[in-house]
N, C-alpha and C positions, 0 to 999 in steps of 0.2 A: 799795622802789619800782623800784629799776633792778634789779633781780629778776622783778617784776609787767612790766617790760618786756618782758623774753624769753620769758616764759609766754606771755600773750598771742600774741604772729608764731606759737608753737607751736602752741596751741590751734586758731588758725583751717588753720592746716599740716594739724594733725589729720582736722579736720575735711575740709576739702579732699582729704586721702587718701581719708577713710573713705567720701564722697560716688563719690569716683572708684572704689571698690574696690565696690560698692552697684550704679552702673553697668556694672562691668565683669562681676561676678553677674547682673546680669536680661542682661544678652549673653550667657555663657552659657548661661541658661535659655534663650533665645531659641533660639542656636543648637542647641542638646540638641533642644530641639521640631522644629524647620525640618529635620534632620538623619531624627528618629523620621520625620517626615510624606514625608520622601523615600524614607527607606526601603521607609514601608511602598506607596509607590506603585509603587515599583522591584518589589516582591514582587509585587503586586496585576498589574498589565503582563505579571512572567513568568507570572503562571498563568493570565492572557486566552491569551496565546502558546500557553503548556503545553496548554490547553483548544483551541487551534485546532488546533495538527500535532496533536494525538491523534486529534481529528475529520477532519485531512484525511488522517492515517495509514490510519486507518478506511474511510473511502472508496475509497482507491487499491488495499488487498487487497481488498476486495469488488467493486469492479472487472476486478481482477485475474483471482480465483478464479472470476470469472460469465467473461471471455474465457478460459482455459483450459478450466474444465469446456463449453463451446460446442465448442472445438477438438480435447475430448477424444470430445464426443459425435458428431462428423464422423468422425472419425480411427474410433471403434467402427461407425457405420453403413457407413462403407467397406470395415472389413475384414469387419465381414458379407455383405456384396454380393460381395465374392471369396472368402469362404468359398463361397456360392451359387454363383458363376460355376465355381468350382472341381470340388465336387459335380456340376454335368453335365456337365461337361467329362471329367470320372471315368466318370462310366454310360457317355456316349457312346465313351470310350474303351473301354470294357468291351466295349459294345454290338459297336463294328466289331472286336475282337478277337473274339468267339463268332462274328462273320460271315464273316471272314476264315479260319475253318476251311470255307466253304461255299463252294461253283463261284464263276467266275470273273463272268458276267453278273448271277447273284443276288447276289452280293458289293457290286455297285458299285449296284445299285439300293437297294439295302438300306442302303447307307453315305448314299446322295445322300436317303432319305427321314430317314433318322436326323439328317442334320445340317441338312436343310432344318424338321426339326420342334423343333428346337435353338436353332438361331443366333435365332430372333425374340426369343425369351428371354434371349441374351445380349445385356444391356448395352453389351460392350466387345468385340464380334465384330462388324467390319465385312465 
């Protein structure tokens, strides 16, 4: 009997661990879950983000590439237009050098129609 006494206080001890150790497992489980569920939100977030700068990477080179190819097609129509301006500026130089082997009065009438038939066409000849 004073045997049956000490068993007993142990039994309920027992018990009382095993209750505690039962709640201390569904906490873990709990936490094990709350941990996956943040995880996976933490993942879910970076690949909203990952999906946005890709999109807004996307837009800033095609931005880009539409303002240079603009500034390259200025940059081309310009140097065509002095390629042109170039080319009469050549003939006409041509022009007053075959006149320049000719008299002195036909010489200058012949330069002032050449350049009076000229200059309207240059853009950059004031």
């Amino acid at each position: 009997a004073k045997l049956q006494g000490h068993v007993e206080p142990l039994r309920k001890h027992l018990e009382a661990v095993q209750k505690m150790k039962a709640k201390e497992e569904r906490r873990v489980t709990e936490l094990k879950s709350q941990m996956k569920s943040e995880l996976a939100a933490v993942a879910s977030e970076f690949g909203r983000l990952t999906r946005f700068l890709a999109e807004e990477q996307a837009g800033l080179e095609r931005r880009l590439r539409e303002m240079h190819e603009a500034q390259l097609g200025r940059a081309g129509a310009a140097a065509n237009r002095l390629e042109e301006q170039a080319a009469q500026l050549s003939r006409l130089l041509a022009e007053a050098q075959e006149r320049s082997q000719q008299g002195g009065l036909r010489l200058l009438q012949d330069i002032k129609e050449t350049f009076n038939r000229c200059v309207p066409t240059l853009p950059f000849v004031t």
